[in-house]
C-alpha positions in Angstrom: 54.6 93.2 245.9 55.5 91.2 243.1 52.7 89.3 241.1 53.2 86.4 238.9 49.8 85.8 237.3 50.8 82.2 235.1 52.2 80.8 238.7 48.9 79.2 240.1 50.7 78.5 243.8 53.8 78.7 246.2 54.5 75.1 245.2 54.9 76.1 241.7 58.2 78.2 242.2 59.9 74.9 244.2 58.6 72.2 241.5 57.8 67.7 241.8 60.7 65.8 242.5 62.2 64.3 239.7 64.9 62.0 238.9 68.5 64.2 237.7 68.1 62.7 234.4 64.8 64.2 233.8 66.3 68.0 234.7 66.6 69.1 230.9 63.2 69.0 230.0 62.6 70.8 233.2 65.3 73.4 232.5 64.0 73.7 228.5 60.4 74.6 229.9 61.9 76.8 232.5 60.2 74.8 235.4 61.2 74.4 238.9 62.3 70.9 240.3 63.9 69.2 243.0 66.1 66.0 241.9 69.3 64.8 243.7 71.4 67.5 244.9 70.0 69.1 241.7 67.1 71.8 241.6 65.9 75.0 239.6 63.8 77.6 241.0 61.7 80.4 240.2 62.4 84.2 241.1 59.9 86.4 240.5 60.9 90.1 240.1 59.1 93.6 238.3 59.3 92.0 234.7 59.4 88.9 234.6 61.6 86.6 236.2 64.7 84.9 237.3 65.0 81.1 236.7 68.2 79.4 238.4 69.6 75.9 238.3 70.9 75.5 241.8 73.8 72.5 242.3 73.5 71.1 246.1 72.7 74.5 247.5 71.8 78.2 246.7 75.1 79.4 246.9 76.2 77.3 243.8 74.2 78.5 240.7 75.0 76.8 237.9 72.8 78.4 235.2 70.3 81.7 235.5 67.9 82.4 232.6 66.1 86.2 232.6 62.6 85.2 231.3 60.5 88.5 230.6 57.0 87.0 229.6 55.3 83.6 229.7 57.5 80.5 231.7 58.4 79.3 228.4 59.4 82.5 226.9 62.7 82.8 225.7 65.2 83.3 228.0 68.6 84.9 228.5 71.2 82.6 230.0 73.9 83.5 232.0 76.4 80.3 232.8 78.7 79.9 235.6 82.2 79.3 234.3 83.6 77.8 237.8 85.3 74.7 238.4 83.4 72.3 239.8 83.6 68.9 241.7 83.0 65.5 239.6 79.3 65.3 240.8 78.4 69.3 240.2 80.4 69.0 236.5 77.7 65.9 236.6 75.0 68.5 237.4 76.0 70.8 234.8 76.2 67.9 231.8 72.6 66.8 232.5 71.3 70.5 232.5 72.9 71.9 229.5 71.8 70.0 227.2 68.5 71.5 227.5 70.2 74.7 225.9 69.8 74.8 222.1 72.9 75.7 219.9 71.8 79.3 219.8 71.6 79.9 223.1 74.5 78.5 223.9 75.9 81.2 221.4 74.4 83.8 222.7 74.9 83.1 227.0 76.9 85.0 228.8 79.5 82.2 230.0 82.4 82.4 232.1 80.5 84.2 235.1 81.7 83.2 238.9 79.3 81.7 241.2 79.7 85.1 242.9 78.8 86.9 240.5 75.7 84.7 239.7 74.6 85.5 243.4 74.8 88.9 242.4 72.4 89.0 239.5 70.1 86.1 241.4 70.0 88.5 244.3 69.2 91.9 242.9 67.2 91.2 239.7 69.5 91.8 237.5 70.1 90.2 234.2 
């Protein structure tokens, strides 16, 4: 079984409820959330774990970060590179932005939702 020893409780890996235009500062800190139609989500695997930006449901990840470490550790992004409807394109503004430059740089972009699935579901970043 997985342990994740800086996660006090279940609650932690869903997150508060927060208003959409709060979701960077959630996303920086690599917390979970729930806004509108908008939430993140923890995935704890062997090293570390898997933190995914979800728009309207699971099957639609926007971002995934591979944190090995601490929450706030940094984090390897991978982007989805999908079309998206006005309101998810919406979702992905207000998330961004809690990228910096560099990482922006360095994130693998371009990725399908499908292939998002993939790494979300196996571990694999």
């Amino acid at each position: 079984m997985n342990t994740v020893p800086y996660f006090s409780k279940p609650r932690d890996l869903e997150g508060p409820k927060i208003a959409n235009k709060d979701a960077a500062t959630y996303v920086r800190q690599h917390l979970a959330f729930h806004g509108s139609n908008l939430y993140a989500r923890i995935h704890p695997t062997t090293i570390g774990h898997l933190y995914v930006v979800y728009s309207y449901r699971d099957s639609w990840p926007l971002l995934i970060a591979r944190v090995i470490g601490e929450p706030t550790a940094r984090a390897a992004w991978y982007i989805n590179g999908e079309y998206f409807s006005r309101s998810t394109s919406a979702h992905m503004a207000k998330v961004s932005r809690a990228l910096t430059d560099d990482e922006k740089t360095l994130a693998v972009t371009g990725l399908t939702k499908d292939m998002l699935n993939i790494i979300r579901e196996w571990g694999i970043a």
